[in-house]
PyMOL CGO cylinders between C-alpha atoms (Angstrom):
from pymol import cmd
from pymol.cgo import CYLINDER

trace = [
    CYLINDER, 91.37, 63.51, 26.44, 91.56, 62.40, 30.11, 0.3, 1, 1, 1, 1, 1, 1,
    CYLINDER, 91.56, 62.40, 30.11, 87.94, 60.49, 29.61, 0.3, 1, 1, 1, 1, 1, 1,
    CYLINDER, 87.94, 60.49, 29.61, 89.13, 58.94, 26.89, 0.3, 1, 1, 1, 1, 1, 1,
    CYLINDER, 89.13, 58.94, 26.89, 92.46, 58.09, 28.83, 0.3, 1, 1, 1, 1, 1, 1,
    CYLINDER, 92.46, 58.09, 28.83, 90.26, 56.66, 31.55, 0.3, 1, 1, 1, 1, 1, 1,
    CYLINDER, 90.26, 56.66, 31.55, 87.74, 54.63, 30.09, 0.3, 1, 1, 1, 1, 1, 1,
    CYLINDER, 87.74, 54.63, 30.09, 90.45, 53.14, 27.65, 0.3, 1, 1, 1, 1, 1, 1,
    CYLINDER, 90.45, 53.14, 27.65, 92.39, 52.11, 30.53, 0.3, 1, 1, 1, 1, 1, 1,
    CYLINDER, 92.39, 52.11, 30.53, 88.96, 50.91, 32.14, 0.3, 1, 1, 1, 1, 1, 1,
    CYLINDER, 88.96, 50.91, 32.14, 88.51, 48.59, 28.53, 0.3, 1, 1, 1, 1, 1, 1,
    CYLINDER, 88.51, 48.59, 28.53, 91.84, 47.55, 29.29, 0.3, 1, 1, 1, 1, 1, 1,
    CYLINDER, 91.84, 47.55, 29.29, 91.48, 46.17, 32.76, 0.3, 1, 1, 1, 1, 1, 1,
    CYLINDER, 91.48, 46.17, 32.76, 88.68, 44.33, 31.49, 0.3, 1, 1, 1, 1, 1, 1,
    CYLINDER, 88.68, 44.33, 31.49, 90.28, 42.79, 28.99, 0.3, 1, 1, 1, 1, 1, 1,
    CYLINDER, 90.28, 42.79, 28.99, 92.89, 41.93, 30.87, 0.3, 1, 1, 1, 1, 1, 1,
    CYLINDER, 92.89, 41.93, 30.87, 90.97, 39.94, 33.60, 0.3, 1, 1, 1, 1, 1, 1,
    CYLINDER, 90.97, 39.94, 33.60, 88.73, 38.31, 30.82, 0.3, 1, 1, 1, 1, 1, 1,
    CYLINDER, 88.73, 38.31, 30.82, 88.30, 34.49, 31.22, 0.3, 1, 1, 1, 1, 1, 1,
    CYLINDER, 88.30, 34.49, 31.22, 89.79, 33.51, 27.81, 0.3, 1, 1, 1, 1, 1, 1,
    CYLINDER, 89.79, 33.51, 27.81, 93.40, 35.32, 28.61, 0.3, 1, 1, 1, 1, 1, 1,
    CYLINDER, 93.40, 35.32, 28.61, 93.13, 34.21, 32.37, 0.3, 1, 1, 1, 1, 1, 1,
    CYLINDER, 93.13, 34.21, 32.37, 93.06, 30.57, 31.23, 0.3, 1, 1, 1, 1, 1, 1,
    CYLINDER, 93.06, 30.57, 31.23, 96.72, 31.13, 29.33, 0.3, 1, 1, 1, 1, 1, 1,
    CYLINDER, 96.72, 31.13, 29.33, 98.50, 32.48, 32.16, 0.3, 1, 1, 1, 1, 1, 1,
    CYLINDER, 98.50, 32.48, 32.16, 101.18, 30.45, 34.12, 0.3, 1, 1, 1, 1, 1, 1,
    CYLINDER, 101.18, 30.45, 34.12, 102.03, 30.57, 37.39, 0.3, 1, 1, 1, 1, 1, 1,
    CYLINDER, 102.03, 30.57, 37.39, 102.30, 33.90, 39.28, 0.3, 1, 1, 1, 1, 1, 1,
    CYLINDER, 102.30, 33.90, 39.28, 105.50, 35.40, 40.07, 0.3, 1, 1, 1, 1, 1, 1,
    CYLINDER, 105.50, 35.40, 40.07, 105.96, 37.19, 43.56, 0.3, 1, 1, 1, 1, 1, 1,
    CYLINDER, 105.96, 37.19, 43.56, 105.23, 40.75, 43.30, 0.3, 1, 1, 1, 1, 1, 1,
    CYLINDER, 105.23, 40.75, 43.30, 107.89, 42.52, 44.44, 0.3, 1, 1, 1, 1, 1, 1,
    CYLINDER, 107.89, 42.52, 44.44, 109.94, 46.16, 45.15, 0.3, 1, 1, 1, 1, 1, 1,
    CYLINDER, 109.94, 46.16, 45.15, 112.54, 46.86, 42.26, 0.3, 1, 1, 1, 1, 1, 1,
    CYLINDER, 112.54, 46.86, 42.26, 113.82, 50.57, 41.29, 0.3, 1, 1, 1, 1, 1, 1,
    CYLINDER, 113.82, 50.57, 41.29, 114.76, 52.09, 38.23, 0.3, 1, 1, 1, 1, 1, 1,
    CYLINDER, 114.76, 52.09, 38.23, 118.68, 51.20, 40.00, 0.3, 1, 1, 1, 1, 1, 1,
    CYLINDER, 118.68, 51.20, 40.00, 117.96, 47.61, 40.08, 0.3, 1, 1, 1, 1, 1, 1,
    CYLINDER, 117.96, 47.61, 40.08, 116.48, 47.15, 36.73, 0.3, 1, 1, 1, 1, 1, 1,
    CYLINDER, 116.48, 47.15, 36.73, 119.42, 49.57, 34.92, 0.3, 1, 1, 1, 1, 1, 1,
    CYLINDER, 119.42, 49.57, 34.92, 121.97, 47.07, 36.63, 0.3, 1, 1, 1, 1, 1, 1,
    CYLINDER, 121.97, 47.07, 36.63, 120.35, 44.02, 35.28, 0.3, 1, 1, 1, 1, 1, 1,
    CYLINDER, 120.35, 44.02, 35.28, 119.77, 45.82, 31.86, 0.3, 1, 1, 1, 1, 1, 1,
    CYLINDER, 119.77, 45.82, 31.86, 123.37, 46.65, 31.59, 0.3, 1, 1, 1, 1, 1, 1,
    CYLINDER, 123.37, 46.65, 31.59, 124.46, 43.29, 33.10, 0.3, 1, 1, 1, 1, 1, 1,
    CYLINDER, 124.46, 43.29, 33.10, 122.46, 41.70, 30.16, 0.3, 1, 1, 1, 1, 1, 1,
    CYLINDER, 122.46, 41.70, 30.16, 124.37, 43.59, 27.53, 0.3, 1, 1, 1, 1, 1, 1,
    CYLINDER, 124.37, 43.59, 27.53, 127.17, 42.72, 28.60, 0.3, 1, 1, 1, 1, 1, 1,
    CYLINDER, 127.17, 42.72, 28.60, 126.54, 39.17, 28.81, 0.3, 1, 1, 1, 1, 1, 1,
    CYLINDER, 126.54, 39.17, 28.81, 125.10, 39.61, 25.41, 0.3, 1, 1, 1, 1, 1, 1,
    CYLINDER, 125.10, 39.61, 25.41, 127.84, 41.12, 23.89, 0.3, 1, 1, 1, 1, 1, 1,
    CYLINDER, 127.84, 41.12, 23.89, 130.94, 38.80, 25.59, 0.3, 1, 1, 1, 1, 1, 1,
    CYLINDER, 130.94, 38.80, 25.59, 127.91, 35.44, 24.26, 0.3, 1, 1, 1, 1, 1, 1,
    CYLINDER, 127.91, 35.44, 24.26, 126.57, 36.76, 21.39, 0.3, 1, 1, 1, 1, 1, 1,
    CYLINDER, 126.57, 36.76, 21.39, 122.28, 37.24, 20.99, 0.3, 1, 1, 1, 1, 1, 1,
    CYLINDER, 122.28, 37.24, 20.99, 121.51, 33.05, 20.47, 0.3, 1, 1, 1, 1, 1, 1,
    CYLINDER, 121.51, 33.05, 20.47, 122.98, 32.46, 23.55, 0.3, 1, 1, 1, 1, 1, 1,
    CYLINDER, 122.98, 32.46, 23.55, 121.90, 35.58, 25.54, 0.3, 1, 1, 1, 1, 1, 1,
    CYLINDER, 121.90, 35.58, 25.54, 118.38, 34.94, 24.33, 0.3, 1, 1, 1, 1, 1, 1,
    CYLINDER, 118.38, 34.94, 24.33, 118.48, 31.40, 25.63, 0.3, 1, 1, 1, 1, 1, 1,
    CYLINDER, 118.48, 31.40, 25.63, 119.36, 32.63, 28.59, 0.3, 1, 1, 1, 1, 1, 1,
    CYLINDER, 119.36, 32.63, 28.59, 116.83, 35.28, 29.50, 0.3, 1, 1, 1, 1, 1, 1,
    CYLINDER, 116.83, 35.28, 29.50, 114.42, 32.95, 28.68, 0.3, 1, 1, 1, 1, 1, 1,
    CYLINDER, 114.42, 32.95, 28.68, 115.15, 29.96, 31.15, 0.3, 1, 1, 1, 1, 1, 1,
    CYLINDER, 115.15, 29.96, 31.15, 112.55, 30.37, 33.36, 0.3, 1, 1, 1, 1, 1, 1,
    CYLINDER, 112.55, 30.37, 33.36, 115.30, 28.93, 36.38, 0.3, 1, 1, 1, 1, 1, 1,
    CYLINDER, 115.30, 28.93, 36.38, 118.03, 31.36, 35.42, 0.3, 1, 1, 1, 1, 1, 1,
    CYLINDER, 118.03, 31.36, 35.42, 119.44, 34.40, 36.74, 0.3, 1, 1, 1, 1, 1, 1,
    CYLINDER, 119.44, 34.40, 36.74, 117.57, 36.88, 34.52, 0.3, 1, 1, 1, 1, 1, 1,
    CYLINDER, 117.57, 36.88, 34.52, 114.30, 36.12, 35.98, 0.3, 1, 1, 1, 1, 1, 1,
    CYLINDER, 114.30, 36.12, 35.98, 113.41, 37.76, 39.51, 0.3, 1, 1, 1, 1, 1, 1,
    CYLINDER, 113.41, 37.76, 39.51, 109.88, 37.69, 40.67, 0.3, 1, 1, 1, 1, 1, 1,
    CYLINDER, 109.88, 37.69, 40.67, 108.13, 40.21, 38.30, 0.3, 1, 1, 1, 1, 1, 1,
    CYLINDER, 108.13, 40.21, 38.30, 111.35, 41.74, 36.96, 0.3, 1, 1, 1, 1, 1, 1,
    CYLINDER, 111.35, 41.74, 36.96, 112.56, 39.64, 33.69, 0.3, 1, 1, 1, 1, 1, 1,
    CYLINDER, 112.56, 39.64, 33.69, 115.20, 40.65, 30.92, 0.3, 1, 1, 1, 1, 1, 1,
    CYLINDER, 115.20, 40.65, 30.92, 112.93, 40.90, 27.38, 0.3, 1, 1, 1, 1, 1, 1,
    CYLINDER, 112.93, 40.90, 27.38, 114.73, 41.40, 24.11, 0.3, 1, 1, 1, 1, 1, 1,
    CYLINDER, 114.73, 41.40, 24.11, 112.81, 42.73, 20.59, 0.3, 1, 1, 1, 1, 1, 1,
    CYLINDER, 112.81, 42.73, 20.59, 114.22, 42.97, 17.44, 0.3, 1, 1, 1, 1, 1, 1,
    CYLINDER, 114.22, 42.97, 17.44, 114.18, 45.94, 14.96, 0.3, 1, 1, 1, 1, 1, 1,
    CYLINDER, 114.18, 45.94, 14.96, 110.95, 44.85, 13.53, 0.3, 1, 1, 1, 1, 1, 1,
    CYLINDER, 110.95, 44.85, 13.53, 109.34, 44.13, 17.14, 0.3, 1, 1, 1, 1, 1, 1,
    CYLINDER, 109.34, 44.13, 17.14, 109.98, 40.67, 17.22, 0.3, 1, 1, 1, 1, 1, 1,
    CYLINDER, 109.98, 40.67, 17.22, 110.33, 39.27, 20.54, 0.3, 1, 1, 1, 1, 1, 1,
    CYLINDER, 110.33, 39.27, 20.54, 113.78, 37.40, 20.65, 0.3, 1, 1, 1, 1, 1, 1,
    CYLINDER, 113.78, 37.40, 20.65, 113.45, 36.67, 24.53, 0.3, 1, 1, 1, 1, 1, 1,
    CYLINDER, 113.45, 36.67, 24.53, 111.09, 37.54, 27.72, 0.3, 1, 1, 1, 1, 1, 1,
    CYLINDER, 111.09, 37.54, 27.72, 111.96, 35.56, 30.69, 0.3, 1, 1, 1, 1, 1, 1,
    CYLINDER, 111.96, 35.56, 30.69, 108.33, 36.00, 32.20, 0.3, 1, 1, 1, 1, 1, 1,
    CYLINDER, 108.33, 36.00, 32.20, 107.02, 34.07, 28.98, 0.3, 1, 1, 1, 1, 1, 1,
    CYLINDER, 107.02, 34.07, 28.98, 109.06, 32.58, 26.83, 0.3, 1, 1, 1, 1, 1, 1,
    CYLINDER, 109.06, 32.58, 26.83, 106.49, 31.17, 24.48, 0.3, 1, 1, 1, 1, 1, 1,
    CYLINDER, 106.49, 31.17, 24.48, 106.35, 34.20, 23.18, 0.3, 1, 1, 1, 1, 1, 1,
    CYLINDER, 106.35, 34.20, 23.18, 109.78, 34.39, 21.76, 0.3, 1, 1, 1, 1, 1, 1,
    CYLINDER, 109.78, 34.39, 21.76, 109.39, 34.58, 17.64, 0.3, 1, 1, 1, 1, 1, 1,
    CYLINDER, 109.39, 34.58, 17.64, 105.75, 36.29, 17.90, 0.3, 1, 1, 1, 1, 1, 1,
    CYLINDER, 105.75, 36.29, 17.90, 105.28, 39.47, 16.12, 0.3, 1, 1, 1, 1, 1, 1,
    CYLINDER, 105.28, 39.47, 16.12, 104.61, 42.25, 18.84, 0.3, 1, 1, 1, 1, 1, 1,
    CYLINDER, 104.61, 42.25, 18.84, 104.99, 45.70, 16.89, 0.3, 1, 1, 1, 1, 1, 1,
    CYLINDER, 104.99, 45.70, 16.89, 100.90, 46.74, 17.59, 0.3, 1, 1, 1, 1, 1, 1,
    CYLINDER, 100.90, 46.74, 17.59, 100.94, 45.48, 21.35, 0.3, 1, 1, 1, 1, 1, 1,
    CYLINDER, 100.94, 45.48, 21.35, 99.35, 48.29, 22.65, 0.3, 1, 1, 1, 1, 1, 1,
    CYLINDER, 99.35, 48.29, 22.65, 98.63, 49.14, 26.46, 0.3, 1, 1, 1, 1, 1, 1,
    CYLINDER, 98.63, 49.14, 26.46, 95.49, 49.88, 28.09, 0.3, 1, 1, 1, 1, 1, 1,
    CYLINDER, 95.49, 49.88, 28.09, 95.57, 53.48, 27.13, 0.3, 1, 1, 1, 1, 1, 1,
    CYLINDER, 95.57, 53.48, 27.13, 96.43, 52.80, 23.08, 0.3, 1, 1, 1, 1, 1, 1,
    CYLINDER, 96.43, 52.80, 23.08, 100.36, 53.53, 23.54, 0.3, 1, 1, 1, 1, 1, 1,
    CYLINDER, 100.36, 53.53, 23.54, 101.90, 51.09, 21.04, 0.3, 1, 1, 1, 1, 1, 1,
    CYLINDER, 101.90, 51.09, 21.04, 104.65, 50.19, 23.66, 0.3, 1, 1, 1, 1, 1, 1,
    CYLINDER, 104.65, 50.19, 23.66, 107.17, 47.91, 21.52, 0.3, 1, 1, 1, 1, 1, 1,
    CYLINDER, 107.17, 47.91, 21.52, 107.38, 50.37, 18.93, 0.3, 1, 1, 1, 1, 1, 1,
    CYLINDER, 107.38, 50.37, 18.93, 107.92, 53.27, 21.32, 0.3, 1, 1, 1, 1, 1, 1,
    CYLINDER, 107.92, 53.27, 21.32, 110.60, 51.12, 23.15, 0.3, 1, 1, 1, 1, 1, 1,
    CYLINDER, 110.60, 51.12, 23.15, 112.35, 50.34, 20.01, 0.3, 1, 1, 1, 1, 1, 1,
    CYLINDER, 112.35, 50.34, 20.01, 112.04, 54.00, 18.88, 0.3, 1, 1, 1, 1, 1, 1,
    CYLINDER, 112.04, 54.00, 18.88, 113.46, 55.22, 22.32, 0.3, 1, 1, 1, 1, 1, 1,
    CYLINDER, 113.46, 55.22, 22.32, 116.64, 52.74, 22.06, 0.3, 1, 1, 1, 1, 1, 1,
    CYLINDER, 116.64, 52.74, 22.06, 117.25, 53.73, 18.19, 0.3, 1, 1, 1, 1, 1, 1,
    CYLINDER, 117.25, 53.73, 18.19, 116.70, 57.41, 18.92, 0.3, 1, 1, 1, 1, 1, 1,
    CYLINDER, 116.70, 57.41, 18.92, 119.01, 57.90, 22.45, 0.3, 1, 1, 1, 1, 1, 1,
    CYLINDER, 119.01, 57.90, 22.45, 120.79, 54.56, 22.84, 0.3, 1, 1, 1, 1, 1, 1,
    CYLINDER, 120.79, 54.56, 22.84, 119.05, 53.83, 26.06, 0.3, 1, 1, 1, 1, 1, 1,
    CYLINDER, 119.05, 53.83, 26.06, 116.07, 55.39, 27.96, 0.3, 1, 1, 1, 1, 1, 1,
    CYLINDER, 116.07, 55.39, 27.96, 112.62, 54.84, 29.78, 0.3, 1, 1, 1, 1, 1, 1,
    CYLINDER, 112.62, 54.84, 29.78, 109.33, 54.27, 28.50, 0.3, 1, 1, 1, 1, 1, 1,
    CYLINDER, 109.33, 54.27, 28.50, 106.24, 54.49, 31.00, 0.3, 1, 1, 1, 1, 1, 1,
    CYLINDER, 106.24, 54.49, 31.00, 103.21, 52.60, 30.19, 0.3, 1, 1, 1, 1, 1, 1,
    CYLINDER, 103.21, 52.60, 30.19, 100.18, 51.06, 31.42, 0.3, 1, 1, 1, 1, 1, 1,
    CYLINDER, 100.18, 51.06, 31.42, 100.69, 47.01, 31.77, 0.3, 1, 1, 1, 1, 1, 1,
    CYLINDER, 100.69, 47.01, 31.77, 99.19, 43.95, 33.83, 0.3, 1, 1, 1, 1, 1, 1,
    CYLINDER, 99.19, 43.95, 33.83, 101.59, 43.29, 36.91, 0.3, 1, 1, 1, 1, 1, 1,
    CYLINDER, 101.59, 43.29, 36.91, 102.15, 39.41, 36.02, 0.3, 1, 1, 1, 1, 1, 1,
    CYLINDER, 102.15, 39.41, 36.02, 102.47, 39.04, 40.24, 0.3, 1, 1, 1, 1, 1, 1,
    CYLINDER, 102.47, 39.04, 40.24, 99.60, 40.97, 40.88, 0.3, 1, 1, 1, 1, 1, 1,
    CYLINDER, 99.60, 40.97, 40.88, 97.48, 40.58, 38.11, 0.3, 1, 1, 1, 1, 1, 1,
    CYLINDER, 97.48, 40.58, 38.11, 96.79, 44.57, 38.55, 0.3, 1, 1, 1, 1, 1, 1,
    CYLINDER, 96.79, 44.57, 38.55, 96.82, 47.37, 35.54, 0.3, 1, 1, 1, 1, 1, 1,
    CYLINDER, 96.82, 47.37, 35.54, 99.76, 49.11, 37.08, 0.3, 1, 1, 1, 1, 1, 1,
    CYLINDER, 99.76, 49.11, 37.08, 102.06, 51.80, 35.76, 0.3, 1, 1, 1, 1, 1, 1,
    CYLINDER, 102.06, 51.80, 35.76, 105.51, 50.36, 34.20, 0.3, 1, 1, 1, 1, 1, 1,
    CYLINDER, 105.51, 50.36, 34.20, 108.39, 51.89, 33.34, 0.3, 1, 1, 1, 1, 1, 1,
    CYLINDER, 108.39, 51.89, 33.34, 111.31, 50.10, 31.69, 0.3, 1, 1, 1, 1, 1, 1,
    CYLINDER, 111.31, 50.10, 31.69, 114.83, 50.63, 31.08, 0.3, 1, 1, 1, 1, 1, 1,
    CYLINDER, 114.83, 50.63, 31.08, 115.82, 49.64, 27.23, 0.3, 1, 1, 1, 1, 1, 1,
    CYLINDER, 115.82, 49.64, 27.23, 119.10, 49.61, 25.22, 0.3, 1, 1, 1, 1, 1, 1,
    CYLINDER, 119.10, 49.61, 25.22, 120.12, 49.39, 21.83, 0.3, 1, 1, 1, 1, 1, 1,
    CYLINDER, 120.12, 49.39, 21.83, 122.26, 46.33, 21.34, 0.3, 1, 1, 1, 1, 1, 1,
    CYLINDER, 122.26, 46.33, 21.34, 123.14, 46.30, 17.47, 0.3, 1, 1, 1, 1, 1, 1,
    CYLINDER, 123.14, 46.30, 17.47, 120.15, 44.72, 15.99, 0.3, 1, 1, 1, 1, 1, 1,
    CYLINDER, 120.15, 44.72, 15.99, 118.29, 44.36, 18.63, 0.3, 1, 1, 1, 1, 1, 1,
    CYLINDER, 118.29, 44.36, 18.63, 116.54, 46.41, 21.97, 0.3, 1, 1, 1, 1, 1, 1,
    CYLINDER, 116.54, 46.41, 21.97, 116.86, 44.84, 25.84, 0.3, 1, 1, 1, 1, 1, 1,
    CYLINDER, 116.86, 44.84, 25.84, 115.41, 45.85, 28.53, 0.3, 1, 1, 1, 1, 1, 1,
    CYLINDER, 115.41, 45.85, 28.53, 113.54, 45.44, 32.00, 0.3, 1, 1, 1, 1, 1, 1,
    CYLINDER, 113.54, 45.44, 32.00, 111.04, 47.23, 33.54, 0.3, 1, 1, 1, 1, 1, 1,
    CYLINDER, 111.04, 47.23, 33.54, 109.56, 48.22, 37.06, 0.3, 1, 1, 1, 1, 1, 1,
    CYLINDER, 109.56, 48.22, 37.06, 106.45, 48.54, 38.21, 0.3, 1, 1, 1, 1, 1, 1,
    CYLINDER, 106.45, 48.54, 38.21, 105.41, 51.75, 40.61, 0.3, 1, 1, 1, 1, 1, 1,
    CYLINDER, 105.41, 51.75, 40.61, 103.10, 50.92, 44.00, 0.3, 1, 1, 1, 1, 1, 1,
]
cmd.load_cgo(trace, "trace")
């Protein structure tokens, strides 16, 4: 099980650094230092602005690449029931694409166990295996979700 953990998290990092995904990134956000307290507070900060705008609005605004729900490698992302993404500040292009199989390097399908965290508890973490936009590192990432109605947000940090 471990070797198996290892060298799909080895596959991973190489597809991750692979030429043809290299040549869609954007520009690098700063890497830096956030805790599981600073990511809850934005989390909860962006349910309540979600709930007081309502999700068209909220979404728009997580996903303004100049607004206040974008800091360094820490962005607000939002997924619908059926793993849709409705917002992620880090790339918005993404917003309407179909994410239910993302997997991580080590085969966890993460947007369903997000969604199934938020459904099952309300809120909770989920720790996975994801490439540090800042860094450009496979690094270990935990984020924070919510349920929110119809929909899951959350934020996530990344451990050094």
């Amino acid at each position: 099980m471990f070797c198996t953990r290892v060298g799909a998290a080895l596959l991973g990092v190489f597809l991750l650094s692979s030429p043809a995904l290299a040549a869609e990134t954007k520009e690098q956000p700063q890497a830096t230092r956030h805790g599981f307290e600073e990511v809850q507070a934005m989390v909860d900060d962006a349910v309540a602005f979600m709930k007081k705008v309502g999700p068209e609005k909220a979404f728009a605004a997580f996903n303004d690449p100049k607004g206040k729900w974008i800091k360094g490698d820490l962005y607000i992302f939002a997924f619908d029931a059926k793993g849709v993404y409705m917002a992620t500040g880090y790339r918005p292009e993404r917003t309407g694409s179909d994410s239910w199989e993302m997997t991580d390097a080590a085969g966890l399908k993460v947007v369903q166990e997000i969604i199934k965290k938020a459904k099952r508890n309300g809120s909770g973490l989920v720790d996975y295996l994801w490439k540090n936009p800042a860094t450009g590192k496979l690094e270990n990432k935990t984020s924070y979700v919510v349920q929110v109605g119809d929909y899951v947000i959350g934020a996530g940090f990344y451990h050094r």
